[in-house]
Phi, psi and omega in degrees: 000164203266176149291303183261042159285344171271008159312337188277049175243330204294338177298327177343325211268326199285001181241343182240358178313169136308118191260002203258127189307143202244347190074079203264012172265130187227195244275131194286141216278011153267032183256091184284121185275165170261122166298104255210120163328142148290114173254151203280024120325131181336161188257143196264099140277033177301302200303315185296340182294304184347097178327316176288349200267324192267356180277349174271347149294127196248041148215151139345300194262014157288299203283327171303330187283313171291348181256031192265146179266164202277111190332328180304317205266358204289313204287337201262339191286136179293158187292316200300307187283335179291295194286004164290286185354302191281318151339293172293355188310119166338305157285012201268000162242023172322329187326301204271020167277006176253107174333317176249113184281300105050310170244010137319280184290018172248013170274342194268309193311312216282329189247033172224154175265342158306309178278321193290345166296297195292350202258328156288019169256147135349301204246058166232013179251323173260021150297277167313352163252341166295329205266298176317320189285353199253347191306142174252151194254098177284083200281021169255020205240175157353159172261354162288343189236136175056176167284119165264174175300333196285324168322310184317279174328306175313316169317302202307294190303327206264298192312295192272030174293304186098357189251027144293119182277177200043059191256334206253345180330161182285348191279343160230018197278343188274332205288326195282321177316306201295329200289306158349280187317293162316328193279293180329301194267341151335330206247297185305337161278005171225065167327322215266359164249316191272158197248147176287014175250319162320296214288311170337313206263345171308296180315278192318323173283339195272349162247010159301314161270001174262358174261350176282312184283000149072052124357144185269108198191156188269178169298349188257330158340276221280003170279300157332275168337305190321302156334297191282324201257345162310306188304347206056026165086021156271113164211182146321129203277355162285352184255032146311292163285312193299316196289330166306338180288315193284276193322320178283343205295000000 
């Protein structure tokens, strides 16, 4: 899908953003400012959220551009603020406008500059699972505010990309199991909120990582998985349970 086919995703924003005035004027540029210390905190797209603000972009690739962080603050922010940052990325449920979310989200990674910083820290494959195993999901408010299920998802989707490097190592692949685990039955015990599209996305890392960590599993098991994760885990809602099967024996 083009990108910029995902506009028609973009009123999300003029109805659930903030609405409240923000102060868009601002100081006229022969107006000097004082340069203000760097602080270590995520980085604030609110101003970019706005409705007056985002209604003045006319493409996709307006809205990418603008929602990129400013290289001064890009270097300073700590990874625990980097991956909030990429969390809050404005665009970030662009994903789920792609049949297969899986090359959504390697279309999101590929055009912020957020990831592509983060993916050169150090601490940044166990950082992002530690950050997963612990989000807590609010699940009546907005996908703007907090972690939403769609948020839930985007993690999941980052993860099971595979392109944080050392995400599949061995010091972290049991800990991705375990979050995997925790997630799953979370979503199952609350059907009646979480979506077989939720449960969906668990099941694709949870068969991302039993084929990376080389599971004793037979060939046509893993020919399955294989299968499911080209797809992006759109298959038959019956090779659900076959696939909850594999992952789990």
């Amino acid at each position: 899908m083009k990108l910029k086919t995902l506009i028609l995703f973009l009123p999300v924003f003029l109805f659930t953003g903030c609405l409240n005035d923000i102060g868009l004027n601002e100081p006229p540029l022969d107006t000097p400012t004082e340069e203000l210390p760097f602080v270590d905190e995520p980085f604030n797209f609110s101003k970019l959220i706005d409705p007056a603000i985002w209604r003045t972009f006319n493409s996709m690739e307006e809205m990418i551009d603008a929602c990129q962080i400013p290289e001064d603050a890009l270097k300073q922010i700590s990874t625990d603020n980097l991956i909030i940052s990429c969390m809050n990325y404005p665009l970030f449920f662009t994903y789920s406008a792609y049949n297969n979310e899986l090359v959504g989200i390697e279309v999101i990674m590929d055009n912020f500059n957020g990831f592509k910083e983060l993916f050169m820290r150090d601490s940044a494959a166990e950082k992002i699972i530690d950050y997963y195993t612990a989000m807590e999901v609010e699940l009546t408010d907005s996908a703007l505010t907090g972690n939403s299920i769609l948020h839930l998802g985007y993690i999941e989707l980052i993860i099971a990309s595979g392109k944080i490097p050392d995400i599949f190592n061995a010091n972290n692949i049991q800990k991705i199991e375990d979050a995997i685990s925790i997630r799953m039955m979370e979503k199952l015990n609350h059907s009646d909120i979480y979506s077989i599209y939720s449960v969906r996305k668990s099941l694709l890392l949870g068969a991302v990582v039993t084929l990376q960590k080389g599971a004793p599993i037979s060939k046509d098991e893993k020919e399955l998985l294989e299968d499911f994760i080209k797809l992006g885990g759109v298959v038959e809602s019956t090779q659900y349970t076959e696939v909850s099967k594999i992952i789990n024996s």
